[in-house]
C-alpha positions in Angstrom: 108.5 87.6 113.6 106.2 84.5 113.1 103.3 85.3 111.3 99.4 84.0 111.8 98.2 84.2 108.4 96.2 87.4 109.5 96.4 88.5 105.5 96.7 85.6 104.1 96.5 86.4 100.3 95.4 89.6 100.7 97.0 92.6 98.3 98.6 95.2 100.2 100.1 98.4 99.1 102.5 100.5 101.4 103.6 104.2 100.3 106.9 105.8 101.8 108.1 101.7 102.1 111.5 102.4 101.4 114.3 102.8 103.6 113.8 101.4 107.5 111.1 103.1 109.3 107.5 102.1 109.6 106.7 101.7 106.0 109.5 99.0 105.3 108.7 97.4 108.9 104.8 97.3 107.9 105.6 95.7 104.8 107.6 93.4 106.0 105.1 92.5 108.7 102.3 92.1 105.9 104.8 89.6 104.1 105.0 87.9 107.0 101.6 87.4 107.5 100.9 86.4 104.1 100.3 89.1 102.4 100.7 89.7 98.3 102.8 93.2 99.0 103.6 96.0 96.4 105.5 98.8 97.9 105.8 102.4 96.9 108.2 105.2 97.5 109.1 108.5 95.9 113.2 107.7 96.1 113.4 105.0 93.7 117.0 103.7 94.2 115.9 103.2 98.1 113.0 101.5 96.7 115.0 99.1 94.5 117.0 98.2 97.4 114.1 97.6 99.9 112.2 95.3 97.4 115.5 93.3 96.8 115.9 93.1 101.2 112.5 92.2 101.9 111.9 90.3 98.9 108.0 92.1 98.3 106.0 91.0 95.6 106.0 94.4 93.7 107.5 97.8 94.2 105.9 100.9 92.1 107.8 104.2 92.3 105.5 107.0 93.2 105.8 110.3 94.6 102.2 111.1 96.8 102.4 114.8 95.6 101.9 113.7 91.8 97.9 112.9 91.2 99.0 111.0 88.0 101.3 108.8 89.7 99.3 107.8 92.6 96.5 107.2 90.3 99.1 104.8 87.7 100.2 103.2 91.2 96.8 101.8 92.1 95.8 101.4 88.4 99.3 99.1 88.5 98.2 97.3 91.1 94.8 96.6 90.2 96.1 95.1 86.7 98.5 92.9 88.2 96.6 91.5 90.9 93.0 92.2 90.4 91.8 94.3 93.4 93.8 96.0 96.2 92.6 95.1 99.6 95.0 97.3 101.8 96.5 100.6 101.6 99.0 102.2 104.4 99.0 105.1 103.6 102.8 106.0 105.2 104.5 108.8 103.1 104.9 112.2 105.2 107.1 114.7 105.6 108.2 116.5 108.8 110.6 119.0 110.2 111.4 121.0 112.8 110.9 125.1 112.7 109.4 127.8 114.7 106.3 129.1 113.1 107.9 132.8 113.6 110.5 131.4 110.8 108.8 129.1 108.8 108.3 129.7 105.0 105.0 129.5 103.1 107.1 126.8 101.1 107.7 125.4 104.6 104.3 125.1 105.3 103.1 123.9 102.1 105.4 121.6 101.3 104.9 119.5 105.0 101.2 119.5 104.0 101.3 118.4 100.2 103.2 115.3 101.4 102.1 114.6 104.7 97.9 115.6 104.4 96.7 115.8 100.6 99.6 113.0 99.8 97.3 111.0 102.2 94.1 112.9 100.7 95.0 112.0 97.0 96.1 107.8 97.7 93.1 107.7 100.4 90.9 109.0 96.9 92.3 107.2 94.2 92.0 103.9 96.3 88.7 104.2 97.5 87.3 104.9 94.2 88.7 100.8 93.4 87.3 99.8 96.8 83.7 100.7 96.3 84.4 99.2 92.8 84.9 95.9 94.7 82.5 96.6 97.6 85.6 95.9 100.0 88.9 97.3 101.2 90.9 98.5 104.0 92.5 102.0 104.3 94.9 102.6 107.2 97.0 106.1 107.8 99.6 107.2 109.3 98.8 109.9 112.0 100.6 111.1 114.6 100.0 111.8 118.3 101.3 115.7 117.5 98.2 115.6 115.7 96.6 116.3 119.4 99.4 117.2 121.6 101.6 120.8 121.2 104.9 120.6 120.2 107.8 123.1 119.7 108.7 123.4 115.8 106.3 121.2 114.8 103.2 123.5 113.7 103.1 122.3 109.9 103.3 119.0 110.5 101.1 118.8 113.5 98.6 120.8 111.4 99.0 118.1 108.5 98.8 114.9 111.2 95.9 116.7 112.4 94.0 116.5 109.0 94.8 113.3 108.6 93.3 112.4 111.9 90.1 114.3 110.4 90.3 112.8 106.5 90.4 109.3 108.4 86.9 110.2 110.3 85.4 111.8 107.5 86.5 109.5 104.6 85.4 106.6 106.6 81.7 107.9 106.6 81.9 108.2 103.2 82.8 104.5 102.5 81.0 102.9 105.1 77.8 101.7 103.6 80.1 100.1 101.1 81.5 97.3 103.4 84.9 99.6 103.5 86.6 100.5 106.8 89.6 103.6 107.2 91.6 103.8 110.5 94.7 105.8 111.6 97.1 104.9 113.6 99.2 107.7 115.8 102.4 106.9 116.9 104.0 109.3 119.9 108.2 108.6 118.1 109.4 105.9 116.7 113.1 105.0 116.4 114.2 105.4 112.6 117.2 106.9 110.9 115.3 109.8 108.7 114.4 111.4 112.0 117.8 112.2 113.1 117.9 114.3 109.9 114.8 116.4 110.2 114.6 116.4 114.8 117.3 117.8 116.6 119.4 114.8 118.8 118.4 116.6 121.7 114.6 116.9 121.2 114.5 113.3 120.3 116.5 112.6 123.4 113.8 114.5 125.4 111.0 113.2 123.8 112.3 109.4 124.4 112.5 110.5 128.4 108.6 110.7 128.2 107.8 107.5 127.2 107.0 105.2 129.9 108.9 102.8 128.4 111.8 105.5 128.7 112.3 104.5 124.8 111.2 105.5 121.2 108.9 102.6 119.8 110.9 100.0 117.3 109.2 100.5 113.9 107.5 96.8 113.8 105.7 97.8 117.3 104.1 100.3 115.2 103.7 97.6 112.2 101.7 95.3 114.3 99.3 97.7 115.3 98.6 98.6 111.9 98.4 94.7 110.9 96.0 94.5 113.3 93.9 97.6 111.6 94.3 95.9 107.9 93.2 92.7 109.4 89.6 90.9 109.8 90.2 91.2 113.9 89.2 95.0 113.8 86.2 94.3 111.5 84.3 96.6 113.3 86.8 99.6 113.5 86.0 102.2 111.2 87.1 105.8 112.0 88.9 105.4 114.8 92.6 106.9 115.5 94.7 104.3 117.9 97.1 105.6 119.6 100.7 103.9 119.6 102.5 105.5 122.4 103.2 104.5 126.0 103.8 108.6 126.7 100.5 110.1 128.7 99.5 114.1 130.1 
């Protein structure tokens, strides 16, 4: 995709990056819109490979569930380049389980990747943005976070609290020039998911999209490009919906 210099020279960082879902397609995205890029993902022979395909500036491995590594992952960043202007915050963790048989490590496990993985980067990077009086935060949500779903009660729970850090946290920051926004994607076609969803369900859930489709991973990309960019300057809190599915 041809880019318009929409982050030009700004320094992004992308958790969860590796691999081919929305966190490589976002990075690639920001590379092609001029971006300074260091990605991040827990797996760090997928992470290798990634950096090497989409030639990023940087790649840091990091697992979101580790305080000291996402901490050394924006201290990192900050000594190689200065300041860190963007932060997707991708990495999450899903499944698919009934509550009636879902296991306390289940739960917890969905939610220390998924909500205070988000929680502990959201943190560690604002702390650097206020530093700087400037920054962009934007998260990952999910439209589960607001609609009910079979199987999906821990990580509907965790997209929920995201939805709810984004609001919050961005109230926080605001009188320091910062801005945090979500986006909340209804499915999005990527390999992990036939792992973790049923063929079936994800059939199903395809059948309700308008579009009669999962979303590509770069639809999602450009919406959070637009997010990280000067054209939502006055966005700040907000949740956007990418999904062509209504009630």
């Amino acid at each position: 995709m041809t880019g318009h210099d929409l982050l030009r020279d700004k320094v992004v960082v992308v958790t969860a990056a590796a691999g081919t879902g929305i966190g490589s397609a976002t990075a690639k995205r920001c590379l092609e819109e001029g971006a300074k890029v260091v990605i991040s993902d827990w797996h760090e022979r997928r992470l290798k490979e990634t950096h090497e395909a989409l030639g990023s500036d940087h790649a840091i491995p990091c697992d979101v569930t580790n305080e000291q590594q996402v901490q050394a992952l924006v201290d990192e960043t900050v000594e190689r380049y200065g300041r860190i202007d963007v932060m997707v915050n991708n990495a999450g963790l899903g499944g698919e389980k009934s509550v009636l048989d879902m296991t306390d490590d289940e739960w917890s496990r969905v939610l220390d990747v998924t909500l205070n993985g988000t929680f502990r980067c959201t943190r560690a990077v604002l702390r650097q943005m206020v530093a700087q009086r400037s920054g962009v935060v934007v998260n990952n949500a999910s439209v589960v976070g607001w609609r009910a779903q079979r199987g999906q009660a821990h990580y509907a729970a965790a997209k929920a609290g995201v939805m709810a850090l984004t609001r919050c946290a961005a109230m926080d920051v605001a009188d320091h020039g910062i801005r945090v926004n979500a986006v909340a994607p209804s499915l999005a076609a990527h390999p992990f998911l036939t792992k973790v969803t049923s063929e079936e369900l994800l059939t199903e859930l395809a059948s309700r999209e308008a579009f009669g489709r999962a979303a590509e991973p770069w639809e999602v990309a450009n919406v959070i490009v637009f997010l990280a960019s000067d054209y939502s300057s006055y966005m700040t809190g907000e949740v956007v919906s990418v999904s062509s599915q209504h009630p």
